[in-house]
N, CA, C, O and CB atoms as a CASP TS submission, in Angstrom:
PFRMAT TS
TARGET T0000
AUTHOR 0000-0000-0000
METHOD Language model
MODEL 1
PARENT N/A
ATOM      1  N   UNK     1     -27.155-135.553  73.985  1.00  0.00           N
ATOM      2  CA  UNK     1     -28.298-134.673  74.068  1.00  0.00           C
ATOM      3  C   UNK     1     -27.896-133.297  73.522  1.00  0.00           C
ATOM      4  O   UNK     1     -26.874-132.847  74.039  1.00  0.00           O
ATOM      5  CB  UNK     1     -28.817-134.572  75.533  1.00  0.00           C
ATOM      6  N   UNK     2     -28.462-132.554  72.616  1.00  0.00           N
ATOM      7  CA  UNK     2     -28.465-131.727  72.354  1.00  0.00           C
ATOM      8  C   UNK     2     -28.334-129.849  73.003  1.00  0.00           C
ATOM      9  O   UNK     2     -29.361-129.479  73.572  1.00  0.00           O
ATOM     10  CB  UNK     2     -29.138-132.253  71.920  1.00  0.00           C
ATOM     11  N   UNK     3     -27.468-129.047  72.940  1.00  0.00           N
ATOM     12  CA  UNK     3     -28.140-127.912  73.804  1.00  0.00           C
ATOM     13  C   UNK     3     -28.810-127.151  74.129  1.00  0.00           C
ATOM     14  O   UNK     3     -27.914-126.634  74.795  1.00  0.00           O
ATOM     15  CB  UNK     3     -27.991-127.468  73.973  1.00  0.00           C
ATOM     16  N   UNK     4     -29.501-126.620  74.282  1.00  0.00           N
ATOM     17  CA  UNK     4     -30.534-125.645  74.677  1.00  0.00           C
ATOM     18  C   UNK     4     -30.556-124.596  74.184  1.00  0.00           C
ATOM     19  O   UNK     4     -29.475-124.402  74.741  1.00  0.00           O
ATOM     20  CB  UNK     4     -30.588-125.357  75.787  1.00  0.00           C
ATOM     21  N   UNK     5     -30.769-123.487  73.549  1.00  0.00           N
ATOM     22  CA  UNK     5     -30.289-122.245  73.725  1.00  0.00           C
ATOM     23  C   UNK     5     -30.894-121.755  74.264  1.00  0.00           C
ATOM     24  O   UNK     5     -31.992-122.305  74.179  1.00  0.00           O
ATOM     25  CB  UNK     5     -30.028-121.592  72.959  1.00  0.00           C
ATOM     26  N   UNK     6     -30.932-120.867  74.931  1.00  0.00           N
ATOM     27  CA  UNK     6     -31.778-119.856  75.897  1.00  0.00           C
ATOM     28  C   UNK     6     -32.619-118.763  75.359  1.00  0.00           C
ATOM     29  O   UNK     6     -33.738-118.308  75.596  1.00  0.00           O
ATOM     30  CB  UNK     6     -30.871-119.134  76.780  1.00  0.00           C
ATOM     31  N   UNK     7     -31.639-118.518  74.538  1.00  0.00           N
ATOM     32  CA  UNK     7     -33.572-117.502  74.011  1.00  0.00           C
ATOM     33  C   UNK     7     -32.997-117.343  72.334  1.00  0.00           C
ATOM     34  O   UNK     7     -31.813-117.565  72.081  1.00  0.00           O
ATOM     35  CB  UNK     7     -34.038-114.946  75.138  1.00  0.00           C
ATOM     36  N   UNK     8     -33.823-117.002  71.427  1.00  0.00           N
ATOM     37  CA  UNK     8     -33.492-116.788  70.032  1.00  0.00           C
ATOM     38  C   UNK     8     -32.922-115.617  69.428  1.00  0.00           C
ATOM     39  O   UNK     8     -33.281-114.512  69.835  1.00  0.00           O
ATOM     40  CB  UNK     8     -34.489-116.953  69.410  1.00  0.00           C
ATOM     41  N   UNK     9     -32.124-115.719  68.556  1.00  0.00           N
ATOM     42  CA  UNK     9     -30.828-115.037  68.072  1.00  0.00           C
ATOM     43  C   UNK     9     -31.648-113.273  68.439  1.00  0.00           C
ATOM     44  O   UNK     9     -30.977-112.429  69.034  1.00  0.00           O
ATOM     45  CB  UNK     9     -30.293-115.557  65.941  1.00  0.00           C
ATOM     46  N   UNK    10     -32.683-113.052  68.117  1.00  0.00           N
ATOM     47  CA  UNK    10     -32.979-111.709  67.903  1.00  0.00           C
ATOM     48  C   UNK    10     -33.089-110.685  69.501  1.00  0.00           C
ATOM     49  O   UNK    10     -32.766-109.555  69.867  1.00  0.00           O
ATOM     50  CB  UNK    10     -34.466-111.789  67.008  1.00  0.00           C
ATOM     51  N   UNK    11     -33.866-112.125  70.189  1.00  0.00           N
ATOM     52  CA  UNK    11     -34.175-111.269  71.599  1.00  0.00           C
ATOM     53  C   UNK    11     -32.924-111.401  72.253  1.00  0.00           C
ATOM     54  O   UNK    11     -32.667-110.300  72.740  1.00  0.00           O
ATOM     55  CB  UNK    11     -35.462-111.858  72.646  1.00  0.00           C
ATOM     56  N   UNK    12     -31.856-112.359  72.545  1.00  0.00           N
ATOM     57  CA  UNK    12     -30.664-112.482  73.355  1.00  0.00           C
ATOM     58  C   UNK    12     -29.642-111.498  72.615  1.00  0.00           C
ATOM     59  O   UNK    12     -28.632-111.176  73.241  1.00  0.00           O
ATOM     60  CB  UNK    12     -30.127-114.080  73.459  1.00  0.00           C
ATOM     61  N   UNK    13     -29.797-111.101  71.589  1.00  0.00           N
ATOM     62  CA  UNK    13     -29.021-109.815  71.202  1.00  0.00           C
ATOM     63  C   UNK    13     -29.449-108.753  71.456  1.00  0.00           C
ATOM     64  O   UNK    13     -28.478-108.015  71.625  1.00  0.00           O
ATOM     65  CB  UNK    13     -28.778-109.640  70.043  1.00  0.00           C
ATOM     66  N   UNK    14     -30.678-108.030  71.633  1.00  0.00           N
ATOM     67  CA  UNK    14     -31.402-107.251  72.700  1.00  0.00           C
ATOM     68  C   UNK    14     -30.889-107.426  74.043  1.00  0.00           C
ATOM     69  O   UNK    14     -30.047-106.740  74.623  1.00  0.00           O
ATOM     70  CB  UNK    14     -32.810-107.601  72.739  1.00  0.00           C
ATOM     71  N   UNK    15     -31.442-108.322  74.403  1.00  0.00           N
ATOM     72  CA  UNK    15     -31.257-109.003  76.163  1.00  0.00           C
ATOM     73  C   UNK    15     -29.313-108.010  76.365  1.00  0.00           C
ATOM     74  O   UNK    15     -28.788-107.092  76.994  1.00  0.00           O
ATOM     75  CB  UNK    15     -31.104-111.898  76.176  1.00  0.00           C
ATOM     76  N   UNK    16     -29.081-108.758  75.624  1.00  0.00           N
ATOM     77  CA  UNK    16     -27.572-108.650  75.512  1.00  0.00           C
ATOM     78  C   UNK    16     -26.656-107.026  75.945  1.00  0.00           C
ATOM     79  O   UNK    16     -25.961-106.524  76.829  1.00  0.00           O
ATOM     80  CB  UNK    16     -27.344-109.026  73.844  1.00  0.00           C
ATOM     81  N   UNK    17     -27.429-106.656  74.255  1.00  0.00           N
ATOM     82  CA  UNK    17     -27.395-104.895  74.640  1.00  0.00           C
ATOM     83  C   UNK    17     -27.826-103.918  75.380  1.00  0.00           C
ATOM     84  O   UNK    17     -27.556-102.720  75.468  1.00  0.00           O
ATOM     85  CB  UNK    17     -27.683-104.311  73.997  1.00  0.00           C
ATOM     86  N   UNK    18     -28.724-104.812  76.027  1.00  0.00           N
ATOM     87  CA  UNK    18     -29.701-103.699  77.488  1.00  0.00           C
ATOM     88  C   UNK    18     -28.703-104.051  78.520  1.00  0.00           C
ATOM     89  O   UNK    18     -28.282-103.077  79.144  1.00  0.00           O
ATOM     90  CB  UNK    18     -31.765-104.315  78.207  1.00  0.00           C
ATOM     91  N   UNK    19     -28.204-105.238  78.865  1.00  0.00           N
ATOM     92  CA  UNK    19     -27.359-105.326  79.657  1.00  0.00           C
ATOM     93  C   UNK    19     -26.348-104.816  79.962  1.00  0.00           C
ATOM     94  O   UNK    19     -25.915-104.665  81.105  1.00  0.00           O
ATOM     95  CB  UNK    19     -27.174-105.968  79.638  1.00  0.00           C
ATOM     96  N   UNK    20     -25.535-104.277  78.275  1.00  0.00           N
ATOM     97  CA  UNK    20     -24.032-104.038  78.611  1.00  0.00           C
ATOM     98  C   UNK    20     -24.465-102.363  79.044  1.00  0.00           C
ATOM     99  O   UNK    20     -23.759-101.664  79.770  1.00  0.00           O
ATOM    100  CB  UNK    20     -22.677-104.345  77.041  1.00  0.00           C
ATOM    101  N   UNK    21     -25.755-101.923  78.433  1.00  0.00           N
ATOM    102  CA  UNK    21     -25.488-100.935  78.333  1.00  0.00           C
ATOM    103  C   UNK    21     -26.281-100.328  79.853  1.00  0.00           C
ATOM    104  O   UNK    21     -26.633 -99.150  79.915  1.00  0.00           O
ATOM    105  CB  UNK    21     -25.818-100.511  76.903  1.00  0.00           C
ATOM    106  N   UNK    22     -26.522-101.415  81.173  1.00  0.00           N
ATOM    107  CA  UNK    22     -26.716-101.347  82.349  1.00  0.00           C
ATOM    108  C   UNK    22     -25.646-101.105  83.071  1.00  0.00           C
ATOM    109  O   UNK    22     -25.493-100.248  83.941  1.00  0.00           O
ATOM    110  CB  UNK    22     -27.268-102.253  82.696  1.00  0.00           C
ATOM    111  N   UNK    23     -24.590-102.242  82.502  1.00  0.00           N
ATOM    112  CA  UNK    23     -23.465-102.324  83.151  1.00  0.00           C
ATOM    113  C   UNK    23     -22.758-100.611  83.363  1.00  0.00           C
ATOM    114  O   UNK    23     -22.515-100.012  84.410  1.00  0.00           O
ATOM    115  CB  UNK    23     -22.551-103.425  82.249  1.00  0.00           C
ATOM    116  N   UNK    24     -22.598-100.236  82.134  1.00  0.00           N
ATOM    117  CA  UNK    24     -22.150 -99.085  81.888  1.00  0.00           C
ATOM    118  C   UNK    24     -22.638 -98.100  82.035  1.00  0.00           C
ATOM    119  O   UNK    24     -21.972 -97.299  81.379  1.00  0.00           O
ATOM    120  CB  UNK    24     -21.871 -98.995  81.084  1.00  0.00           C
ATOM    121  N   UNK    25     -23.261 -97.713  82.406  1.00  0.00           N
ATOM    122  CA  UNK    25     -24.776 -96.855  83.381  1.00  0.00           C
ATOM    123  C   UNK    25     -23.921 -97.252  84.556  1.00  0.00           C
ATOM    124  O   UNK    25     -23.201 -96.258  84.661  1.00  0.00           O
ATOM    125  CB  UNK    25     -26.913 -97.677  83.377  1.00  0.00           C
ATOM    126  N   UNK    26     -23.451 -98.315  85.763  1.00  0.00           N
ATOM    127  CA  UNK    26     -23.388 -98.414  86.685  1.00  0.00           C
ATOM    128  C   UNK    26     -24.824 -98.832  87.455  1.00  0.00           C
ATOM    129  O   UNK    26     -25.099 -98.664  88.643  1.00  0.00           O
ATOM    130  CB  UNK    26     -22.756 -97.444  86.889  1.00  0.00           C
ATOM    131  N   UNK    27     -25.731 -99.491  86.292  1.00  0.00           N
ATOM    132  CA  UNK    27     -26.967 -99.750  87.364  1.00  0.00           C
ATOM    133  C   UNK    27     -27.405-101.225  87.866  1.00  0.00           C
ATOM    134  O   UNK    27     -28.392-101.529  88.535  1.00  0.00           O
ATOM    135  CB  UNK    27     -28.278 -99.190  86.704  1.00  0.00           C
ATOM    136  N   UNK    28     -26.239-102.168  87.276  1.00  0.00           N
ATOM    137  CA  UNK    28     -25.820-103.277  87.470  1.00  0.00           C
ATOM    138  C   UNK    28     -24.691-103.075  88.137  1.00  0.00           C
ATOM    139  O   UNK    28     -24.017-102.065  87.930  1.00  0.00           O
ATOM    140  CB  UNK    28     -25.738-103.981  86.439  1.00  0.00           C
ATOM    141  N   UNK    29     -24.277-104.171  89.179  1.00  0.00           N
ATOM    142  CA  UNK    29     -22.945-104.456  89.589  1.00  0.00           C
ATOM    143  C   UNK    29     -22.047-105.836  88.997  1.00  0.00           C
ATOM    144  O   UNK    29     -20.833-105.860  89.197  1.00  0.00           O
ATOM    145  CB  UNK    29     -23.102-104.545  91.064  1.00  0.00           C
ATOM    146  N   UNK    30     -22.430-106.477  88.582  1.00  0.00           N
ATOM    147  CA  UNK    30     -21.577-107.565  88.223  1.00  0.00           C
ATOM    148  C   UNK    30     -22.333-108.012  86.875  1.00  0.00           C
ATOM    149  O   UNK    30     -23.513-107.734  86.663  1.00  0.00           O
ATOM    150  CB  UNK    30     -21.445-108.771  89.450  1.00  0.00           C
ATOM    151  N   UNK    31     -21.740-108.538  86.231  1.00  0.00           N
ATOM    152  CA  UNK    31     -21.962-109.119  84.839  1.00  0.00           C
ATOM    153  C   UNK    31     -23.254-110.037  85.173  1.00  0.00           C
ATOM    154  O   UNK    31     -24.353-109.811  84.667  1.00  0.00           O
ATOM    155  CB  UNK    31     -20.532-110.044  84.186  1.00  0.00           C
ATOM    156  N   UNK    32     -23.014-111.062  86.047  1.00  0.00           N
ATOM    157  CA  UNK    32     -23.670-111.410  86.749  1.00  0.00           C
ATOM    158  C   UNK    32     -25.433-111.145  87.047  1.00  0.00           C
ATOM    159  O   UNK    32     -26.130-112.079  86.650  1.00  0.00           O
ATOM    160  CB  UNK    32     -22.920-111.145  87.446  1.00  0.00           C
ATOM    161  N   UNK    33     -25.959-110.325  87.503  1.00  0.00           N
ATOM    162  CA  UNK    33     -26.204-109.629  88.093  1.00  0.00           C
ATOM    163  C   UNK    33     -27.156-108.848  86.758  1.00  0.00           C
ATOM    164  O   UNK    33     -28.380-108.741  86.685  1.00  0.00           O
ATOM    165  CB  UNK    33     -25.018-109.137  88.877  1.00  0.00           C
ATOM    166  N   UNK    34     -26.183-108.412  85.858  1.00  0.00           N
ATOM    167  CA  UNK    34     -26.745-107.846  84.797  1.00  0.00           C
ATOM    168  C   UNK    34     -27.893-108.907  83.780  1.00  0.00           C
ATOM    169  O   UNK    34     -28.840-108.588  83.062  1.00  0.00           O
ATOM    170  CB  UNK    34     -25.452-107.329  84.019  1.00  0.00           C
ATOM    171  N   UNK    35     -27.352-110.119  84.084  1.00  0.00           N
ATOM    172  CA  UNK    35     -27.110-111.465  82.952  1.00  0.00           C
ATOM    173  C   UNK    35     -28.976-111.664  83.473  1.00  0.00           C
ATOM    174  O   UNK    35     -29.963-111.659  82.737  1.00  0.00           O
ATOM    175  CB  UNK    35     -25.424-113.278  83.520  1.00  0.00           C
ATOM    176  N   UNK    36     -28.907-111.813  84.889  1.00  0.00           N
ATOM    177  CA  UNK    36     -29.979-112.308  85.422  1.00  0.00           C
ATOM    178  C   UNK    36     -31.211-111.633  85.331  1.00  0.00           C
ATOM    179  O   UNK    36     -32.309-112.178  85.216  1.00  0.00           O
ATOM    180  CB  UNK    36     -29.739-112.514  86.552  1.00  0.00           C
ATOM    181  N   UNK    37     -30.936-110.153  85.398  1.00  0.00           N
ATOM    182  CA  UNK    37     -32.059-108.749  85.257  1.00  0.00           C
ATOM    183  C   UNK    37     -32.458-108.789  83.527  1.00  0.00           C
ATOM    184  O   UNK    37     -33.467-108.500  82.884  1.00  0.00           O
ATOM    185  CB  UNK    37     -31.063-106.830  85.761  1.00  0.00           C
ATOM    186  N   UNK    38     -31.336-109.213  83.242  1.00  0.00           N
ATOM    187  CA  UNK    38     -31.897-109.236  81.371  1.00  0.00           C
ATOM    188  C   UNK    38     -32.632-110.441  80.661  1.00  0.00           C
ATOM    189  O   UNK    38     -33.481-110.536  79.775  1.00  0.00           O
ATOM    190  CB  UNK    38     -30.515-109.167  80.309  1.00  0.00           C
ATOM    191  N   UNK    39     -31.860-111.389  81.519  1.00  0.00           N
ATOM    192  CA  UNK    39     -32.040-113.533  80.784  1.00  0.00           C
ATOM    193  C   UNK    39     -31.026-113.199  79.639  1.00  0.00           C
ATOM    194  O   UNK    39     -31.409-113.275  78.471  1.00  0.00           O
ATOM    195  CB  UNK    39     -34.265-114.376  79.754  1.00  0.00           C
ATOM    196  N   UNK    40     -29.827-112.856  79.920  1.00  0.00           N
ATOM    197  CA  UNK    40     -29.025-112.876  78.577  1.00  0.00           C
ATOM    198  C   UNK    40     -28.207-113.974  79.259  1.00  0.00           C
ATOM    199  O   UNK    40     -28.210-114.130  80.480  1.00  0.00           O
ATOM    200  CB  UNK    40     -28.144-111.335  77.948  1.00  0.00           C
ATOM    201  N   UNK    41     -27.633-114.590  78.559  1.00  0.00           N
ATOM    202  CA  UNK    41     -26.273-115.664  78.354  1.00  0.00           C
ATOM    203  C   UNK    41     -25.107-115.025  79.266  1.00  0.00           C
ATOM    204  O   UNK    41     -24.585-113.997  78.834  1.00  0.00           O
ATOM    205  CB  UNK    41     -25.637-115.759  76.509  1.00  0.00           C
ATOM    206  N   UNK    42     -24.644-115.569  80.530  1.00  0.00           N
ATOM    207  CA  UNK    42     -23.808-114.550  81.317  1.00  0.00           C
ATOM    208  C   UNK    42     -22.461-114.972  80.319  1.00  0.00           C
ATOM    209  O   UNK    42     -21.723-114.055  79.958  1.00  0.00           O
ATOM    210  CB  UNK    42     -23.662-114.848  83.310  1.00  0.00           C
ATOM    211  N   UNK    43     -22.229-116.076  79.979  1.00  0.00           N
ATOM    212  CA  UNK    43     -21.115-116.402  79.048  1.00  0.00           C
ATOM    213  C   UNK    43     -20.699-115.562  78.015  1.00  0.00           C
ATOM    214  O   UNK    43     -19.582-115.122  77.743  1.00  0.00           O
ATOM    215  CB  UNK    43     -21.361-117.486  78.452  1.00  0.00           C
ATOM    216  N   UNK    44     -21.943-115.395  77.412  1.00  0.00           N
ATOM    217  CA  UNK    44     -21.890-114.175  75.573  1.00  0.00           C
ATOM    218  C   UNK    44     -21.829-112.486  76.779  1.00  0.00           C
ATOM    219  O   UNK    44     -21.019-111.576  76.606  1.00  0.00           O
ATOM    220  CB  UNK    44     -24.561-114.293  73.866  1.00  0.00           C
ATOM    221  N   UNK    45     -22.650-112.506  77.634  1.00  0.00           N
ATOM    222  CA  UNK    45     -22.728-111.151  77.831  1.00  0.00           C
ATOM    223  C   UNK    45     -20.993-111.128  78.919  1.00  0.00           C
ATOM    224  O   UNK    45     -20.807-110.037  79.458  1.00  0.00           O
ATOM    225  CB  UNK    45     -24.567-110.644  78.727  1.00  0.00           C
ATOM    226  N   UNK    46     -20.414-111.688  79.061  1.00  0.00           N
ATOM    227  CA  UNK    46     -18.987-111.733  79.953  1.00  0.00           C
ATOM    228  C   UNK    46     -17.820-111.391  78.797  1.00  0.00           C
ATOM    229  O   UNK    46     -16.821-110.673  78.853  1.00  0.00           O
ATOM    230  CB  UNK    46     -18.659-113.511  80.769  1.00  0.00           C
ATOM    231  N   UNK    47     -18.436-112.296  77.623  1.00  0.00           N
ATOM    232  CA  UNK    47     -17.194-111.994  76.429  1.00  0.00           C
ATOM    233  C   UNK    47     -17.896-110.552  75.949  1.00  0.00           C
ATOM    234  O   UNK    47     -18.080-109.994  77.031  1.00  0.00           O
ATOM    235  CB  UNK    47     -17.029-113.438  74.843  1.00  0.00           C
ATOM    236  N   UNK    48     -18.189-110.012  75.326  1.00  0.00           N
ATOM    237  CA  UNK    48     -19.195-109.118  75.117  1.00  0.00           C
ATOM    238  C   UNK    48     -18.653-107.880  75.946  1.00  0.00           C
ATOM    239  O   UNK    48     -17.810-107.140  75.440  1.00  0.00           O
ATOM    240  CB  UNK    48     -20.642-109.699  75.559  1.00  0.00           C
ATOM    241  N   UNK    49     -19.032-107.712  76.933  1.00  0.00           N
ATOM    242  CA  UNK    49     -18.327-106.821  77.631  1.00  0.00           C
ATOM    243  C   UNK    49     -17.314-106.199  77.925  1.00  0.00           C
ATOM    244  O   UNK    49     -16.980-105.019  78.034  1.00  0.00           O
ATOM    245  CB  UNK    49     -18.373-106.942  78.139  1.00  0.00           C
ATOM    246  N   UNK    50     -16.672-107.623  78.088  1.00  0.00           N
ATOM    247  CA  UNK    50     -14.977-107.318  78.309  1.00  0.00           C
ATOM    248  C   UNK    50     -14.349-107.071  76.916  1.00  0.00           C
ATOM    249  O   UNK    50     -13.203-106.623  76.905  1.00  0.00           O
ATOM    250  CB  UNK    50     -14.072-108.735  79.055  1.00  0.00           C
ATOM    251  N   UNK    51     -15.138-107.377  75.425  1.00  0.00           N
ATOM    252  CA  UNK    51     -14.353-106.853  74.445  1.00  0.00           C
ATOM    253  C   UNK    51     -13.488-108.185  73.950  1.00  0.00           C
ATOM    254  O   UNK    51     -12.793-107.938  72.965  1.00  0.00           O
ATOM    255  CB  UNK    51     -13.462-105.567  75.029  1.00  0.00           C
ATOM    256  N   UNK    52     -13.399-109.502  74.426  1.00  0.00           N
ATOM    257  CA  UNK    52     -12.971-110.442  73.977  1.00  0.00           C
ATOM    258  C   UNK    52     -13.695-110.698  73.162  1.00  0.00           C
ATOM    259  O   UNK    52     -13.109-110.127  72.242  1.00  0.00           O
ATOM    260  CB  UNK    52     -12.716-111.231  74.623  1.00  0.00           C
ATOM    261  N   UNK    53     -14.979-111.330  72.493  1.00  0.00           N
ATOM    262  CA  UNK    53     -15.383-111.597  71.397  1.00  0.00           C
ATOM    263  C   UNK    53     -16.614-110.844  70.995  1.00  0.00           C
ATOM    264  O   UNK    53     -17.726-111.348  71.150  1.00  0.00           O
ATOM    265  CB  UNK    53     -15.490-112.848  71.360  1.00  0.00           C
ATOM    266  N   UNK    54     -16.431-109.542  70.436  1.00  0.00           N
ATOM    267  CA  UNK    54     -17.231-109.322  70.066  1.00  0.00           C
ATOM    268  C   UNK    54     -18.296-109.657  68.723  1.00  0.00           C
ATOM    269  O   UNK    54     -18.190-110.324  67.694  1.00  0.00           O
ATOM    270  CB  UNK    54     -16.864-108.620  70.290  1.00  0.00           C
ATOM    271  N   UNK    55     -19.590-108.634  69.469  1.00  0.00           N
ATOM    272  CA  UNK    55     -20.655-109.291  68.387  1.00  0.00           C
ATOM    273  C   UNK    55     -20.380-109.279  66.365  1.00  0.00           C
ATOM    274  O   UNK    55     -20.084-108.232  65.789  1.00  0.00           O
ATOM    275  CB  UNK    55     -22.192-108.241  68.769  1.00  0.00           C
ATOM    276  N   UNK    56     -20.569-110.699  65.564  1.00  0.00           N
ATOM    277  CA  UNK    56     -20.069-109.999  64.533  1.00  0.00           C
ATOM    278  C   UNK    56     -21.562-109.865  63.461  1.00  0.00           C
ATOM    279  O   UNK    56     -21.842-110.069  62.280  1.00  0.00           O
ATOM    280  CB  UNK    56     -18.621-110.885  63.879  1.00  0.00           C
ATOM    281  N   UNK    57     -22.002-109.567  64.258  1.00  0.00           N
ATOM    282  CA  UNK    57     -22.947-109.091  63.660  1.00  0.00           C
ATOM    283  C   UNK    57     -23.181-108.095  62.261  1.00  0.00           C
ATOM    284  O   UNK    57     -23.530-108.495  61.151  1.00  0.00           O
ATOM    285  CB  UNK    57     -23.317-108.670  64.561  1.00  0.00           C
ATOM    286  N   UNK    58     -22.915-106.849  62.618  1.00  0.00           N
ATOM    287  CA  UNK    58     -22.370-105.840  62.216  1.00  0.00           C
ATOM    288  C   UNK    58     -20.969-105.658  61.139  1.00  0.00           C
ATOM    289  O   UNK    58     -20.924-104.916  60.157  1.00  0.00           O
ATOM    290  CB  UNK    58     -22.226-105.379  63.337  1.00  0.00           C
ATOM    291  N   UNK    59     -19.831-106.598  61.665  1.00  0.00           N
ATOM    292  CA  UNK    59     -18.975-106.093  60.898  1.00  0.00           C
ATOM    293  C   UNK    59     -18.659-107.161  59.908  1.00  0.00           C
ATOM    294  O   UNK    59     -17.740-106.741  59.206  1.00  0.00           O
ATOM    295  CB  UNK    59     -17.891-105.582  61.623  1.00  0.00           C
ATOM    296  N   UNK    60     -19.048-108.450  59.518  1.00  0.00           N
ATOM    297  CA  UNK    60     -19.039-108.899  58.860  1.00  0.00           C
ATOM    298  C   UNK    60     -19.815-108.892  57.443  1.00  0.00           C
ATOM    299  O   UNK    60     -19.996-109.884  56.738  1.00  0.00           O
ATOM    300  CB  UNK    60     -18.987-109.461  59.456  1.00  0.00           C
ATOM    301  N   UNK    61     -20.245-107.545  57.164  1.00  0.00           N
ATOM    302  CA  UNK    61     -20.913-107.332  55.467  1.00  0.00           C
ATOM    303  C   UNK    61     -19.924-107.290  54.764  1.00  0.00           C
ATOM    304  O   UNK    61     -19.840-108.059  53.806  1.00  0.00           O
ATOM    305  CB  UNK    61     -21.782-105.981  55.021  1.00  0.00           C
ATOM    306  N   UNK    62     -18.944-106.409  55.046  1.00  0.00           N
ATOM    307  CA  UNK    62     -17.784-106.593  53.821  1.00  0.00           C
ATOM    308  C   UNK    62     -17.410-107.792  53.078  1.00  0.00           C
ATOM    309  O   UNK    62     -17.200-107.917  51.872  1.00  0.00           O
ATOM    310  CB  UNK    62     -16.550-106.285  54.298  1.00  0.00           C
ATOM    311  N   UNK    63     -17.355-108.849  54.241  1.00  0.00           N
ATOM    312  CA  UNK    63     -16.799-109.954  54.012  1.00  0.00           C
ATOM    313  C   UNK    63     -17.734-111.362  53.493  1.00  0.00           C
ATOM    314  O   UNK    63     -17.453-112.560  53.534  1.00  0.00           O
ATOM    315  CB  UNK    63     -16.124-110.114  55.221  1.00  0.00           C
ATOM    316  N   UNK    64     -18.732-110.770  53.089  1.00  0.00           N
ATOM    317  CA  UNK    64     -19.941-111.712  52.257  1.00  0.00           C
ATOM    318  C   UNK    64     -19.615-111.309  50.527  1.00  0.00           C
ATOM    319  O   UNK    64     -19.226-110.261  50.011  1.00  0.00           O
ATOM    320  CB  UNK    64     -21.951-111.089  52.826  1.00  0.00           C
ATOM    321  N   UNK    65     -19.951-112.574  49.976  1.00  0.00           N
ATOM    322  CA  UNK    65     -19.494-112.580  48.860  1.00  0.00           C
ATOM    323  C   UNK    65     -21.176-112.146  48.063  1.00  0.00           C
ATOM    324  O   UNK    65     -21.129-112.223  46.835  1.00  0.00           O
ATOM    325  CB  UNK    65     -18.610-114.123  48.547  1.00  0.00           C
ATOM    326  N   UNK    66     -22.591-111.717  48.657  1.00  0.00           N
ATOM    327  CA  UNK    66     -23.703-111.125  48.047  1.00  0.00           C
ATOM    328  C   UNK    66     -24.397-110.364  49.268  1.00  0.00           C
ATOM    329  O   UNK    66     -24.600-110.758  50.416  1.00  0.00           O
ATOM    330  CB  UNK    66     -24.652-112.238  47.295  1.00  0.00           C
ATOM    331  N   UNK    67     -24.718-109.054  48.604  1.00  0.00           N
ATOM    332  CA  UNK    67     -25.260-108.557  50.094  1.00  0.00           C
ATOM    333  C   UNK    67     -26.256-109.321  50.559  1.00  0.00           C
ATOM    334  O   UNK    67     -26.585-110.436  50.156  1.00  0.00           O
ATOM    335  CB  UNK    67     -25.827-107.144  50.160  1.00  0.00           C
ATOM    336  N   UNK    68     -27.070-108.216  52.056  1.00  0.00           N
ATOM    337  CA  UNK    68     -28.358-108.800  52.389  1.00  0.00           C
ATOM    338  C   UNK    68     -29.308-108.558  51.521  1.00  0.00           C
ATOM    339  O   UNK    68     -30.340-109.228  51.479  1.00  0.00           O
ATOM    340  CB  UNK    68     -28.824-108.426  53.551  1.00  0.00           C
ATOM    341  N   UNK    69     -29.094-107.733  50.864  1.00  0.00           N
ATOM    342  CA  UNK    69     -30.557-107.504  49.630  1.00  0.00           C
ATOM    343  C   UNK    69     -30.745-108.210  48.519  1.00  0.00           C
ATOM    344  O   UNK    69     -31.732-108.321  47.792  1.00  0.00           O
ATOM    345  CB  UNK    69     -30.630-106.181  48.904  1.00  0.00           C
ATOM    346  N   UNK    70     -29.562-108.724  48.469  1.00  0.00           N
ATOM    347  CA  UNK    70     -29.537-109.862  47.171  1.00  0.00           C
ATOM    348  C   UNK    70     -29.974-111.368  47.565  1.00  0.00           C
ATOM    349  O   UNK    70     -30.412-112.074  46.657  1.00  0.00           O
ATOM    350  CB  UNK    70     -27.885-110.018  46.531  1.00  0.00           C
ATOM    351  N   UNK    71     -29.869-111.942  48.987  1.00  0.00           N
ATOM    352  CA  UNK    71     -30.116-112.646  49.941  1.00  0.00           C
ATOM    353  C   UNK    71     -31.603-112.632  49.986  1.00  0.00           C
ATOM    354  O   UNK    71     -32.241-113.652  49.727  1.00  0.00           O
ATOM    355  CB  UNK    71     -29.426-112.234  51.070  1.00  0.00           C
ATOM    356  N   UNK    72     -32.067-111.724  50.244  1.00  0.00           N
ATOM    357  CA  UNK    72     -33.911-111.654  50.593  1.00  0.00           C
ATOM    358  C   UNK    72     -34.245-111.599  48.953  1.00  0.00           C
ATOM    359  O   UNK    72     -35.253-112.254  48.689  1.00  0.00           O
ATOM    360  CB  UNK    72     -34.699-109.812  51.723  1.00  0.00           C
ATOM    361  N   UNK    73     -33.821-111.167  48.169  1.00  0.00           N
ATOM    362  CA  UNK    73     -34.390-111.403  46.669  1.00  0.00           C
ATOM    363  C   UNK    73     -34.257-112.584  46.156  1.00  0.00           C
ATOM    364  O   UNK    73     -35.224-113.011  45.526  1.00  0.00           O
ATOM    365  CB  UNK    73     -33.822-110.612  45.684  1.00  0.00           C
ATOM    366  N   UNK    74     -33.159-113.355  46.263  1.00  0.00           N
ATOM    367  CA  UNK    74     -32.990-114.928  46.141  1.00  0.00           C
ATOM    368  C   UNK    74     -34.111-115.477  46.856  1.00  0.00           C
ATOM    369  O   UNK    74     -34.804-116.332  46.305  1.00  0.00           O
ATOM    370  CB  UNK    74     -31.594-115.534  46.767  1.00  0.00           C
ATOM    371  N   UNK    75     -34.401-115.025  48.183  1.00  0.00           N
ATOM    372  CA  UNK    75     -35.598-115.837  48.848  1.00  0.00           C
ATOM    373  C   UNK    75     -36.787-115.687  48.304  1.00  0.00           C
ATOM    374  O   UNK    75     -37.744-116.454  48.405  1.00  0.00           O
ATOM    375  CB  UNK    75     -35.834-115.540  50.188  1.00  0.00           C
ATOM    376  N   UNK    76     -36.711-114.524  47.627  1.00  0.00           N
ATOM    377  CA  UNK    76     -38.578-114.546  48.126  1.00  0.00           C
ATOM    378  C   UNK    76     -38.651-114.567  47.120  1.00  0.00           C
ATOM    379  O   UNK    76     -39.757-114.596  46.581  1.00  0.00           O
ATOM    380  CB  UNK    76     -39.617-113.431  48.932  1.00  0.00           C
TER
END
């Protein structure tokens, strides 16, 4: 059977960043806690936090062999 994902790439990266940035406020107490007030992934938002895998969202442009603008012009 296949897995689930819990919510789609755009909102659980939201979800995600409201969370950490609860945690760090101090207006959450546990990752936990944070995971549940947001619906983020307590798994992604546990690595995430602690700095073990962060998001690569962001830092992986260098490392594409055509940007994103050349990407949406191929598409459309």
């Amino acid at each position: 059977m296949p897995r689930v994902k819990k919510c789609d790439d755009t909102g659980c990266e939201i979800s995600i960043l409201a969370a950490i940035k609860s945690l760090n406020e101090g207006k959450q107490e546990s990752i936990r806690a944070a995971a549940e007030a947001f619906d983020a992934p307590k798994s992604t938002l546990y690595y995430r936090y602690t700095g073990e895998r962060p998001s690569h969202q962001p830092g992986q442009d260098d490392n594409q062999l055509i940007t994103v603008m050349e990407t949406k012009a191929m598409v459309a």
